[in-house]
C-alpha positions, 0 to 999 in steps of 0.5 A: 334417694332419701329414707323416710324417719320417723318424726317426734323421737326421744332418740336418732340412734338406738343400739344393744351392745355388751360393754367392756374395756380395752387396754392398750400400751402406750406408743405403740408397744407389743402387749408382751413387753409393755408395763404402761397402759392405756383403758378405755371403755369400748363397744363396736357398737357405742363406736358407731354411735359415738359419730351422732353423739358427738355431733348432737343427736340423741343415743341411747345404749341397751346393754347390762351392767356387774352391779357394784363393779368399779368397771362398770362405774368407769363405763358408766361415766365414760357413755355419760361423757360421750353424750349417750343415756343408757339402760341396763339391768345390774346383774349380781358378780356372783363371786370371783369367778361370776361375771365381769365386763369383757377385756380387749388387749390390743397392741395397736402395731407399729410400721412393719408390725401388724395389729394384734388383738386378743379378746379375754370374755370369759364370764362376760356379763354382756352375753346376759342380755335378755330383752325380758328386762326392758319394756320394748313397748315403752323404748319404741312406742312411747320414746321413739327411736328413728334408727336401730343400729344392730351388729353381728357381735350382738347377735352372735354373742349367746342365744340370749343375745341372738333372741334379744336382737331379733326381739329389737327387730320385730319391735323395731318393724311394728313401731316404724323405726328403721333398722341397721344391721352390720353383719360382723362375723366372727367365726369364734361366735358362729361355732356349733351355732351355724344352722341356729344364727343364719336363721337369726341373721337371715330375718334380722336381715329380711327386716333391714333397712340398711345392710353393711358387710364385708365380703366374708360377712355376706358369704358367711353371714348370709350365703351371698356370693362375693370375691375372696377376703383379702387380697392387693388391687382394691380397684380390680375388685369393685365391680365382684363387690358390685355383683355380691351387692347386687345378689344381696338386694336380690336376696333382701329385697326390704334394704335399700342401702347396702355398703361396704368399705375396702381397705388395703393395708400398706403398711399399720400406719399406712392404708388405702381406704374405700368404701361402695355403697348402693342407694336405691338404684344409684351407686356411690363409690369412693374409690381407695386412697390413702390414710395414715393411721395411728389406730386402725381399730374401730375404723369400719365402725366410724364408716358405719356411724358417720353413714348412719349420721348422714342418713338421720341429716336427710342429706342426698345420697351422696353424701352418706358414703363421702361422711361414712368414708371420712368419719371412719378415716378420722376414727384412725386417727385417734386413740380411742376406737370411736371418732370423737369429731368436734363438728361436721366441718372437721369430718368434712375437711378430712373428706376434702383432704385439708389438712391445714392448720386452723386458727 
């Protein structure tokens, strides 16, 4: 199957997104003993966005700015490296306790030692967003945009938030761009807020055209029944996730792409990682094989870029799942948490397990 696009776009890819910074020590070192560290600019979604940057297609990042903040400047500089136009209203700081750009410390792991991530978002400038401060009209009527990619995160992050995404929606629909939605959920967001962001997140997903979650996102997000979270023995588990897709496209008749990827954690360095994807009426599977890992941190994210990139190709079906696969593997690889491919051949090499020098 194939989706159709629409023609004539200022951009392939458009995405909202709150931005901030992640710190991470250097080689592998627990945050409470570090003294050096490494900063990097950061959002799930420019994670995802970064695969079709990188590899030349046009991205634009809705998100929102402390004006005058050295943060937002190092952000700023870092989207233009990354090939990416953005917009964004500067909001004033308000003083030392007004708004900043949210904080990811993350200590990567190392062998036996698990990943652990700790999210500082106090006062964050991200959860702003107000779709009264861009000219929706403008970005998907007179630009033109073939896909919004939108994420739980954002629609999660505040009634701002949830409101500007479900505007995007809407907008998106009446201009015939097609809609991503990766569900994302976060308990932290969802609290004393659950009857209010199923409702966003069921006509978020009533728009969607592409569907992605894990088991906990599609029982949680949405009430679609799926096997437990976690767990050994990925292959036993593929045909419950079959039936969870099958009762999501029930659910959501408008999608006709519903994915997932499965991972089993061997050790941090060392995963088993897959993917399930439902095109159509056809079924692409990528059964679970192993990965060495640097960096597991955005690895579902370059899945869902590098699908997403595929899909703008026009490539068959197929091929959407194997480069979604092998661009979430490269993504572990690197230190960023987004994949920083240098063209298709290197995604493509991954996939076909080459690892041989080139030269």
């Amino acid at each position: 199957m194939s989706i159709e696009l629409k023609k004539d776009c200022a951009y392939s890819l458009l995405v909202p997104t709150s931005m901030g910074v992640r710190i991470t020590p250097d080689n592998g070192q627990p945050v409470h003993c570090s003294t050096r560290f490494t900063m990097q600019a950061t959002s799930a979604e420019t994670n995802v966005a970064s695969v079709a940057s990188y590899l030349g297609l046009k991205v634009k990042v809705l998100t929102t700015f402390v004006k005058g903040s050295p943060i937002a400047r190092f952000i700023k500089d870092n989207l233009a490296g990354r090939h990416m136009d953005y917009e964004g209203k500067e909001v004033e700081q308000g003083g030392p306790w007004g708004y900043r750009h949210q904080f990811n410390i993350a200590d990567s792991g190392c062998g036996s030692r698990g990943p652990v991530v700790c999210n500082d978002r106090a006062g964050e400038v991200g959860r702003t967003l107000n779709v009264k401060d861009f000219d929706l009209d403008r970005i998907f009527g007179k630009e033109g945009v073939q896909i919004v990619h939108l994420s739980g995160l954002i629609a999660a992050l505040s009634p701002e938030t949830s409101k500007f995404c479900l505007e995007l929606a809407r907008a998106a629909k009446k201009y015939g761009t097609r809609i991503a939605f990766d569900l994302n959920y976060r308990a932290t967001f969802w609290k004393n807020r659950q009857a209010e962001l199923a409702e966003v997140f069921r006509e978020i997903s009533s728009a969607a055209d592409i569907l992605v979650g894990n088991e906990e996102d599609f029982q949680l997000c949405l009430g679609i029944e799926g096997p437990e979270a976690g767990g050994k023995d990925l292959k036993a588990k593929i045909a419950s996730f079959k039936v969870m897709i099958e009762n999501a496209k029930k659910a959501y008749p408008n999608a006709t792409v519903f994915a997932t990827t499965l991972r089993e954690v061997v050790s941090t360095n060392l995963h088993l990682w897959g993917a399930i994807m439902s095109a159509g009426n056809d079924w692409h599977v990528v059964e679970p094989r192993e990965i060495n890992v640097l960096d597991r941190i955005g690895g579902g994210d370059g899945f869902v870029g590098g699908m997403l990139y595929a899909i703008l190709r026009g490539w068959e079906a197929s091929k959407w799942v194997q480069f979604g696969w092998a661009s979430g593997a490269l993504a572990t690889t690197q230190l960023t948490d987004y994949a920083q491919p240098s063209d298709e051949d290197q995604i493509w090499s991954i996939w076909k397990g080459n690892a041989r020098v080139k030269r």
